[in-house]
C-alpha positions in Angstrom: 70.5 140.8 156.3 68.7 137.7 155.4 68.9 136.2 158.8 67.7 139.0 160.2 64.7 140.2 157.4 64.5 136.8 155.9 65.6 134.4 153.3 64.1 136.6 150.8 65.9 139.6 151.2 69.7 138.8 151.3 72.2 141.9 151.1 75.7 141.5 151.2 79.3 143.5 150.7 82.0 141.9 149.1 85.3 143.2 148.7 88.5 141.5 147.5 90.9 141.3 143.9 89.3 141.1 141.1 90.3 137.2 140.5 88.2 136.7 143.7 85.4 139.0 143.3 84.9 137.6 139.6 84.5 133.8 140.7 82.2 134.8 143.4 80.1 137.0 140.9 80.4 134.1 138.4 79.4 131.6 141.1 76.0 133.6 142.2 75.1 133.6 138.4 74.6 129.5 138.7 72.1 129.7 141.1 69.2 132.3 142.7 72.1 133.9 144.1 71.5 137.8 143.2 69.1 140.2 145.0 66.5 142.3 143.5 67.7 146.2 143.0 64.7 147.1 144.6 65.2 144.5 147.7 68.6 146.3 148.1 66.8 149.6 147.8 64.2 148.7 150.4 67.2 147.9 153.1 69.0 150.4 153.0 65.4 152.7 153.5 64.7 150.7 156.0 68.1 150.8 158.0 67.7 154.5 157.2 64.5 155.1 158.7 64.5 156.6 162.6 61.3 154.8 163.4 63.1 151.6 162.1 66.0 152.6 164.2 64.4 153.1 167.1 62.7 149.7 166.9 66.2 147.8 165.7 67.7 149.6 169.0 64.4 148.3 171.5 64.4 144.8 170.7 68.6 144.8 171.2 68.0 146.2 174.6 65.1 144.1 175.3 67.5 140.9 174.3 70.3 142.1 176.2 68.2 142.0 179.1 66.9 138.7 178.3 70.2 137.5 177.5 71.7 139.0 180.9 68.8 137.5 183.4 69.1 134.2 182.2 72.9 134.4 182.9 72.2 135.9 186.5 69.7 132.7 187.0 72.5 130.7 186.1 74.9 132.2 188.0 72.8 132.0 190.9 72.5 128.2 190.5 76.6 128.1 190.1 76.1 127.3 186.2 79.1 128.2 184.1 77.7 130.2 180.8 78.7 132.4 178.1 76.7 134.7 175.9 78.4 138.5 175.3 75.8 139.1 172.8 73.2 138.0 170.2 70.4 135.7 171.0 72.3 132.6 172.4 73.9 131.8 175.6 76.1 128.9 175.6 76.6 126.5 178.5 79.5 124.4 178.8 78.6 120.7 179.0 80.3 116.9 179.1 78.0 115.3 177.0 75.7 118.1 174.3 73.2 114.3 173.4 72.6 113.4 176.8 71.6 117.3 178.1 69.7 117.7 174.9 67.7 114.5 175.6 67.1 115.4 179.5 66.2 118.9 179.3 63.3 117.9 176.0 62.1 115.5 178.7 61.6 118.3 180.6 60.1 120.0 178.2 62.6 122.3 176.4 64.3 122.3 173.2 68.1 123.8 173.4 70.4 122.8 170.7 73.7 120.8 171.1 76.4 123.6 170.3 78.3 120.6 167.7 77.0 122.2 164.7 77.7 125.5 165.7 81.0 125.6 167.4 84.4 125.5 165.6 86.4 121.7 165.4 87.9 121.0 168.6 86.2 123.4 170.9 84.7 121.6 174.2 81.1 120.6 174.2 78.5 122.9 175.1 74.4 123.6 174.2 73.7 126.8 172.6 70.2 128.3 174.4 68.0 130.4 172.2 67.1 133.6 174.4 64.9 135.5 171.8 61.3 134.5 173.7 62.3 133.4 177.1 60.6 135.0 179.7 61.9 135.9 183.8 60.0 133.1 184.6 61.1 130.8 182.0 64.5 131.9 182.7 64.7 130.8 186.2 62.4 127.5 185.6 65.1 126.8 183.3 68.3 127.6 184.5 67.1 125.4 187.4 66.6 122.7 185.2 69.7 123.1 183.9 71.5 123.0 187.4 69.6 119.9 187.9 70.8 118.3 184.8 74.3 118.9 185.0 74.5 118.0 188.7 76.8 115.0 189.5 74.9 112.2 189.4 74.1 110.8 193.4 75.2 107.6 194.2 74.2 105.6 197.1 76.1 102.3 198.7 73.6 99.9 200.7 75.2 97.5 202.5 
């Protein structure tokens, strides 16, 4: 859960042999690596709570439907995309630098997918969705379209 809750609060569930489990138990004793009993306690009366569950279920709907416009824009503007779930959408691109670079001058920050995507998978920019807006949505996807296009190339004679 720290992703989610914060740093602060990390909550985990380990299962495995007991060789395993004891070198990972003795490897969290080097470092700041255990949780507070009553961190652990607070979490689980959190995820317990129906008022937290109803608020947990909300903001998934209400990212699902951010996640699913942007996609739509895309579409629209024939711009291949991914994003099942979660908070990212990932568009497939040739070059992650370049698209970075273009779409800051344009004023937005997307990351290049390098750092997130397993070795050998193709090049693509991972889009945050959490905040963006409809309007931001289409502004951007637009952007995008205009980005990846081929670049134009004129003869004069």
């Amino acid at each position: 859960v720290a992703k989610a809750l914060g740093p602060d609060l990390r909550v985990a569930i380990l299962a495995g042999d007991p060789l395993t489990l004891a070198r990972v138990q003795g490897r969290q004793q080097c470092g700041p690596g255990w949780v507070r009993h009553i961190l652990q306690c607070l979490v689980l009366s959190l995820w317990s709570d129906s008022g937290v569950q109803g608020l947990i279920r909300r903001a998934s709907a209400t990212y699902a439907e951010r996640r699913q416009q942007f996609l739509r824009c895309l579409d629209d503007l024939g711009v291949p995309a991914g994003g099942a779930s979660g908070l990212n959408v990932w568009i497939p691109v040739d070059d992650e630098t370049g698209v970075v670079g273009a779409l800051l001058q344009r004023g937005w920050v997307v990351a290049a997918g390098a750092p997130y995507r397993l070795p050998g998978s193709s090049p693509a920019v991972r889009v945050t969705i959490a905040t963006l807006s409809q309007p931001e949505a289409g502004r951007l996807a637009a952007d995008l379209a205009d980005v990846l296009a081929p670049a134009h190339s004129s003869r004069t004679g």
